[in-house]
C-alpha positions in Angstrom: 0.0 0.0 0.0 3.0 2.2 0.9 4.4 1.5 -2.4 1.7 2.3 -4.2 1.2 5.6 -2.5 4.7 6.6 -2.8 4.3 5.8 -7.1 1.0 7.7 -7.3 2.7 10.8 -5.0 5.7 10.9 -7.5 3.8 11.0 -10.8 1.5 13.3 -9.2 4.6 15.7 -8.4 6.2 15.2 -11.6 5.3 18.8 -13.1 6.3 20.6 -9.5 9.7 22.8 -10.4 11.2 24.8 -6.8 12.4 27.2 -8.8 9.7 28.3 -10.8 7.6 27.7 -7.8 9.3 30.0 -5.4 9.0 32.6 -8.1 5.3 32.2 -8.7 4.9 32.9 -4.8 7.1 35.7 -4.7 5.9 37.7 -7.2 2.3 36.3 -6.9 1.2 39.9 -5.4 2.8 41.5 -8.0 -0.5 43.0 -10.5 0.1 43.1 -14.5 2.7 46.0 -15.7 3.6 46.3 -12.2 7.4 45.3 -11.7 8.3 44.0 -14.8 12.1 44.2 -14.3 11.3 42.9 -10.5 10.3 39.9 -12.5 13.6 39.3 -14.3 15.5 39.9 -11.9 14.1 37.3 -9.3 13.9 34.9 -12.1 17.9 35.7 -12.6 18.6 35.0 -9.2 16.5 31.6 -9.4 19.2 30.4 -12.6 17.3 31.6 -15.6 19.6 33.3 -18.6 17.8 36.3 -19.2 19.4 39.5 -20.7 20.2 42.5 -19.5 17.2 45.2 -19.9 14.5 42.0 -20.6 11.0 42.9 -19.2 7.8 40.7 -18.1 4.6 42.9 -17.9 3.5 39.4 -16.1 4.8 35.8 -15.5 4.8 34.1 -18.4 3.0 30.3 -17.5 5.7 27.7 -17.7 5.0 24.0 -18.1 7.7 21.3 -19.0 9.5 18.4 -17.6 13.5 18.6 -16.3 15.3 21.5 -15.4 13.0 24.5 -16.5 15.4 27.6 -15.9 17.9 25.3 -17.9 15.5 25.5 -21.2 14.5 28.7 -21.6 17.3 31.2 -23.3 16.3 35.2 -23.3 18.4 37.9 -24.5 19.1 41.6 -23.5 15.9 44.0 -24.0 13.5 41.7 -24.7 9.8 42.0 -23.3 7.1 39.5 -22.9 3.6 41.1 -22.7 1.0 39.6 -20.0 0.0 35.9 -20.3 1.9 34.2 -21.8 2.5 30.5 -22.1 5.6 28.6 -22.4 6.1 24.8 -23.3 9.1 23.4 -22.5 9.3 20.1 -23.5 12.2 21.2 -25.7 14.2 24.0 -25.1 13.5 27.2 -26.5 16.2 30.3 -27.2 14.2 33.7 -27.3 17.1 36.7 -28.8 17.3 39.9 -27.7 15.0 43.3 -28.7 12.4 40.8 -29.3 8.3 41.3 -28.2 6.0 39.0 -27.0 2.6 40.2 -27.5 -0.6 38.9 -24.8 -1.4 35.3 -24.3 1.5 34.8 -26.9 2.0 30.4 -27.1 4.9 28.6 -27.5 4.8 24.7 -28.2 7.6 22.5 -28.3 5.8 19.5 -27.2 4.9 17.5 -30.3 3.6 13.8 -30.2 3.3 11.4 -33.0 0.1 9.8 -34.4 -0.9 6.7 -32.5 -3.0 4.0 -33.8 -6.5 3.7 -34.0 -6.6 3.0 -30.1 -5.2 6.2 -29.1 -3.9 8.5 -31.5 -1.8 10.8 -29.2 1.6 8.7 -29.7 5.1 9.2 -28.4 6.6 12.4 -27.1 8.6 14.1 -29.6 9.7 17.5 -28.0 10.9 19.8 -30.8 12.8 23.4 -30.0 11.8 26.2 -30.9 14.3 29.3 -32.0 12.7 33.2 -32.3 15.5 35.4 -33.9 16.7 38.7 -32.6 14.3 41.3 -33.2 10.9 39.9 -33.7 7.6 40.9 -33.2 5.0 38.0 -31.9 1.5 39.2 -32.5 -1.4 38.9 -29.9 -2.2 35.6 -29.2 -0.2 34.0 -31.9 1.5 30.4 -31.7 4.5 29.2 -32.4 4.5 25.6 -32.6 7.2 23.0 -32.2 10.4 22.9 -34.2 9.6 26.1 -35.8 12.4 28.8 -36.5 11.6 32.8 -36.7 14.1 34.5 -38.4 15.3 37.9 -37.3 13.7 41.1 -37.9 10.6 39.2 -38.4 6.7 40.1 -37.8 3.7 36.7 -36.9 0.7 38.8 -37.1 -1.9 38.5 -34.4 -3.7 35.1 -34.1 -1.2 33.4 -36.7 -0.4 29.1 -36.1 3.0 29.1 -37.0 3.8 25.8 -38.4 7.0 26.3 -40.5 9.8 28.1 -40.2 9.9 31.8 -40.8 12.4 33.9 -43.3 14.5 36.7 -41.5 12.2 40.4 -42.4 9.0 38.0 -43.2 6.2 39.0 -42.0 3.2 36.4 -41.6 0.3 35.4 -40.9 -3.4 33.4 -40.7 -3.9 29.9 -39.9 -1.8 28.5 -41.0 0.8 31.2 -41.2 2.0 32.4 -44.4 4.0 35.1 -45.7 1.9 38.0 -46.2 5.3 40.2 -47.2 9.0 40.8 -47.4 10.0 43.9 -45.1 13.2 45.8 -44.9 16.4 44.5 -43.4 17.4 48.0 -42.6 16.1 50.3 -40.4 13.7 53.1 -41.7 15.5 56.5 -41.5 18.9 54.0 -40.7 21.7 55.0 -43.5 23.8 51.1 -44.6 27.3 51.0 -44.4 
């Protein structure tokens, strides 16, 4: 009976992470665009590589097996908007100067097709890479394996299922490339 207990109270706990725990709790009073760098800078001090700068108008919702703080990469000035949700099944490397609109979603969790008894198969956990200087729309997803290149824009709502160019902008569902845009920098003179 003890044994069994003991199996059930493991798999039960199997999605409980300290860290990101201890952070939820800490900044639990904290309300929406209130203490954004507070945020980043408790989630430093926990072991999470974030850049210098980064901003969270709220605590992104993490979910994932292992070593969370281990998976998720952010660079310097980046800012997540309020709720959004993180997958990490596989990691995922966020660069820097780059926006995460509201209730932004990103997947890396993919499973194969099952037979006919259960079609959810194996776990195949996929990573996910969002170049330097990209825009996520309002609640668009990103879903797993899926590379956006620098520089580029996934409209609002978009299901990103492929990889994106570098200056691409897309969007719909699924997401397709609506339109080149300019690698340099309006008003910015090239070398």
């Amino acid at each position: 009976m003890m044994q069994k207990l003991l199996s059930v109270a493991r798999e039960e706990m199997y999605g409980l992470h300290p860290r990101w725990l201890l952070a939820r709790i800490l900044l639990f009073p904290l309300p929406p665009y209130v203490g954004s760098r507070l945020r980043v800078a408790l989630l430093r001090l926990l072991g999470f590589h974030i850049g210098q700068g980064a901003s969270m108008w709220g605590l992104p919702k993490l979910i994932g097996s292992g070593k969370l703080h281990q998976k998720l990469t952010i660079g310097h000035h980046s800012l997540f908007n309020i709720d959004c949700f993180i997958d990490l099944a596989a990691p995922i490397s966020i660069g820097s100067q780059v926006v995460l609109g509201p209730q932004v979603t990103l997947i890396t969790g993919a499973h194969e097709i099952g037979d006919a008894s259960c079609r959810l198969g194996l776990l195949v956990p996929q990573p996910i890479v969002i170049g330097d200087g990209a825009w996520l729309g309002a609640r668009c997803t990103i879903l797993p394996g899926v590379t956006v290149g620098s520089g580029s824009v996934v409209a609002a709502g978009a299901v990103v299922t492929k990889d994106v160019q570098p200056n691409t902008l897309v969007g719909g569902v699924p997401a397709k490339v609506m339109r080149l845009l300019d690698a340099v920098q309006e008003g910015a003179v090239a070398p």
